[in-house]
C-alpha positions in Angstrom: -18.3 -23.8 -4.6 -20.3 -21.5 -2.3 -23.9 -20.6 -3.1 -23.8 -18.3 -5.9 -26.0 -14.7 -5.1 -27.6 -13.1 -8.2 -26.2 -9.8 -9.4 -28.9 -7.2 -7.0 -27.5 -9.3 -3.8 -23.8 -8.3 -5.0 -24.6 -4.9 -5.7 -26.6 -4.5 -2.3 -23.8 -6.0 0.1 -21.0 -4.0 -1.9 -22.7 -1.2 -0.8 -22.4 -2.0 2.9 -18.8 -0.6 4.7 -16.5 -3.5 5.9 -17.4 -2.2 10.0 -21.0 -2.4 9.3 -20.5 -5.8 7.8 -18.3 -7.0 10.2 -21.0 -6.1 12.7 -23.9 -7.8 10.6 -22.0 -11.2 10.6 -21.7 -11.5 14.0 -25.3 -11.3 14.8 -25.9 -15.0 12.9 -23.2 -16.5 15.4 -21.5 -18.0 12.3 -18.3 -17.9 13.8 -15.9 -15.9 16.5 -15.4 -12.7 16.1 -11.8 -12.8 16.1 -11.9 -14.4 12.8 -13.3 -13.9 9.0 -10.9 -10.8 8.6 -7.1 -10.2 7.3 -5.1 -8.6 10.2 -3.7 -5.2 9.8 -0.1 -6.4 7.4 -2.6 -6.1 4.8 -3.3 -2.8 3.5 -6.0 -0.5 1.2 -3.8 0.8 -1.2 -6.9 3.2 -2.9 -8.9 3.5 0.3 -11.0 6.4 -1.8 -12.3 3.6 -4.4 -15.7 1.9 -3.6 -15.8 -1.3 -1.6 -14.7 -4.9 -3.5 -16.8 -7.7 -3.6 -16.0 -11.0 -5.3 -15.6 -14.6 -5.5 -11.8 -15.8 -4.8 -9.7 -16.9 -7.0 -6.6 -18.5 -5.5 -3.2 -18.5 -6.5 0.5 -19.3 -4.6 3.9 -17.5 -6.1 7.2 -17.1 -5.3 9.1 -14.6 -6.3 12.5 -14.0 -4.4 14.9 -16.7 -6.5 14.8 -18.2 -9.6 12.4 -21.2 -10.6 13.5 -24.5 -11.0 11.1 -24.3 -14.2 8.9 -21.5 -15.5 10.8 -18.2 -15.9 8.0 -16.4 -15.0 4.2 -15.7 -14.7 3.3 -16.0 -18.7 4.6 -19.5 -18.5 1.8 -20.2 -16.4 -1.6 -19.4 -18.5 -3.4 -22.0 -17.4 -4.4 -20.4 -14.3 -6.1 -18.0 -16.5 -8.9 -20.6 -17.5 -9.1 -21.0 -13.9 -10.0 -17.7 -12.9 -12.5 -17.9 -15.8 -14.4 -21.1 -14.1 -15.6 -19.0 -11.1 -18.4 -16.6 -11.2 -18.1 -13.0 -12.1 -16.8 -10.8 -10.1 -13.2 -12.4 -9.3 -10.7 -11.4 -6.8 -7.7 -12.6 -7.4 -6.0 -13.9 -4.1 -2.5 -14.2 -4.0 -0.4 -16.2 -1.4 3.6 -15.3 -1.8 5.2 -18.5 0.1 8.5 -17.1 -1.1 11.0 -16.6 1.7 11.2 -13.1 1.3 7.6 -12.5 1.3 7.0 -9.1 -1.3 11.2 -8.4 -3.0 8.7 -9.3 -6.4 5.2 -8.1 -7.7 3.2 -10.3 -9.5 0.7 -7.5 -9.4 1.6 -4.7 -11.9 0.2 -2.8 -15.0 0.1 -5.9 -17.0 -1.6 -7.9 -14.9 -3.8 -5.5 -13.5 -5.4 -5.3 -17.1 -5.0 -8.7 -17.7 -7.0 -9.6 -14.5 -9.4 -6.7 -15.9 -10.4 -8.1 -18.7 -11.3 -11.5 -17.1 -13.7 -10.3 -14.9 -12.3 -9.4 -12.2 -13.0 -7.0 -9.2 -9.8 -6.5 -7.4 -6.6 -8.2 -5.8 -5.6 -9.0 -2.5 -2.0 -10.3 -1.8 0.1 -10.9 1.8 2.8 -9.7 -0.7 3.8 -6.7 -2.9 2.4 -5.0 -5.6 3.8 -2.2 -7.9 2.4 0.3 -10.9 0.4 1.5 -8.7 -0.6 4.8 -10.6 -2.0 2.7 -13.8 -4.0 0.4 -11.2 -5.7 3.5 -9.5 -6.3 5.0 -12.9 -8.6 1.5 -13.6 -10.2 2.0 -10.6 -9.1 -1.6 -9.8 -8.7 -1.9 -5.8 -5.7 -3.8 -4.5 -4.7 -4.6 -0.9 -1.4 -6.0 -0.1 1.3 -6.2 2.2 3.8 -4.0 0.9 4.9 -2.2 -2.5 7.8 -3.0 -5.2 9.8 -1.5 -7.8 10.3 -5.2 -9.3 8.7 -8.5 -10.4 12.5 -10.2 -9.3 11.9 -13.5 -9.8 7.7 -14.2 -9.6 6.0 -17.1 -11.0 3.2 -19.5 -10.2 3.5 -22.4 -7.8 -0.4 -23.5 -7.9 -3.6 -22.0 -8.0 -7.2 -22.9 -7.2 -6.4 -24.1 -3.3 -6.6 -22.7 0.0 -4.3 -19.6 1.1 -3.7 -17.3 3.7 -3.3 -13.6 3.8 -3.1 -12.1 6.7 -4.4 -14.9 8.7 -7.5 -15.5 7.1 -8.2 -18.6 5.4 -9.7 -18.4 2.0 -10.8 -20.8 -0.3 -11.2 -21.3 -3.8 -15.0 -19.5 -4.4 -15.4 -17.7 -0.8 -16.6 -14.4 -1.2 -14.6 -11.4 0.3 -15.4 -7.7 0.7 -13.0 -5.1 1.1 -12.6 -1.5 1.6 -10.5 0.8 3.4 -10.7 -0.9 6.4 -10.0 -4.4 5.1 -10.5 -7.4 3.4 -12.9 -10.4 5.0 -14.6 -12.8 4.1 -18.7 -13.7 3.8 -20.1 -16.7 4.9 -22.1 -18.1 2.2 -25.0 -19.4 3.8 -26.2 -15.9 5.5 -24.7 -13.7 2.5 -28.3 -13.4 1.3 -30.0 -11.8 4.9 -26.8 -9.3 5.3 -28.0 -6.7 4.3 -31.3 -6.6 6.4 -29.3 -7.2 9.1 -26.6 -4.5 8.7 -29.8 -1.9 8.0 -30.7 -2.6 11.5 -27.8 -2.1 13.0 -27.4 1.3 11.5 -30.3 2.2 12.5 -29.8 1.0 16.1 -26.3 3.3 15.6 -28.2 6.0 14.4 -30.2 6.2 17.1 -27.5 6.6 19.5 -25.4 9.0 17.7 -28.0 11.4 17.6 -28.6 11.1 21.3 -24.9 12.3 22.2 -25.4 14.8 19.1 -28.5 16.3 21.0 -28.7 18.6 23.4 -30.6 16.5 25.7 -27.8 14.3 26.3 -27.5 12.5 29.5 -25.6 9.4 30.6 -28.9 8.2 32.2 -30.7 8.3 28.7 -27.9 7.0 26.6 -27.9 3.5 29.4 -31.6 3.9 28.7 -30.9 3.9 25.1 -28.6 0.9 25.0 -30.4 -1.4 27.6 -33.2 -1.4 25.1 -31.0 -2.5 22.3 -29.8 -5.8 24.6 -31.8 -8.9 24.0 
């Protein structure tokens, strides 16, 4: 389990917008910047709701044919208690390995409310999700691959190991942040000097927007202006 930040460290980096982020994480060298992000097959579904932050909670489905056991997703509770072991706020992180990836929803009215009511802050899938009018109505933020009209066949494989949506690796406990612009993931060990970081950077970026705003624009000042941002 990843270092666990109090409740004002959420609420601060929650605040911050997935670029600004995105730019604050590369400035600890954690890792390359082609990774730590989904790619672009996942999608904001309520890009107007505020950003998510939470601690993953990880769970595998399949959904396009019938199980060789459990009928479906309430035949599974157990992964229930699981979400419940992780700190508050959950996302729920679902991986469909089916072979046709989305034909069913776990993610519906139901569950939406279900996953509510145990804490939790959102849901990301590489899959589909459906009812999406009573999830916007909750202000519950999902990103996924694609949309359904049915739940065909779904039910859980395993929960509480690693998955991947949209390329990006998550673990059991890794915290993600997502808004419109998409879903990655925080490292743990620099989650805590974000925010300082990303207030820099905006106002390094405020800075140079309101040169080419101004009046006095030139190209000479604005490489003036950007040579003194370079280490």
């Amino acid at each position: 389990m990843n270092a666990i930040l109090t409740s004002e460290q959420l609420e601060i980096l929650r605040r911050v917008d997935a670029c600004t982020l995105a730019n604050a994480i590369e400035t600890f060298h954690e890792r390359l910047r082609n990774e730590g992000f989904a790619d672009n097959s996942v999608h904001c579904l309520f890009p107007h709701l505020r950003p998510m932050l939470g601690y993953a909670a990880t769970v595998k489905i399949r959904g396009s044919a019938p199980p060789t056991a459990a009928s479906n997703y309430t035949d599974r509770t157990d992964w229930w208690d699981y979400i419940l072991s992780l700190p508050a706020p959950r996302v729920v992180v679902v991986q469909d390995v089916a072979t046709k990836v989305g034909l069913g929803s776990l993610l519906g009215a139901v569950h939406v409310n279900i996953l509510r009511a145990l804490g939790c802050a959102g849901a990301v899938t590489n899959g589909s999700v459906r009812d999406l009018p009573a999830a916007e109505k909750l202000d519950f933020p999902l990103f996924a691959g694609s949309v359904s009209v049915s739940h065909a066949y779904v039910h859980i494989v395993e929960f509480g190991t690693p998955v991947k949506i949209g390329g990006l690796k998550i673990e059991s406990g890794d915290l993600l942040h997502g808004d419109l612009h998409g879903i990655q993931s925080i490292p743990s060990d620099i989650a805590g000097k974000i925010p300082a970081a990303a207030a820099e950077i905006i106002s390094r970026e405020q800075e140079l927007i309101a040169l080419c705003q101004s009046k006095d624009f030139s190209i000479e000042k604005l490489r003036d202006a950007i040579a003194k941002e370079r280490p």
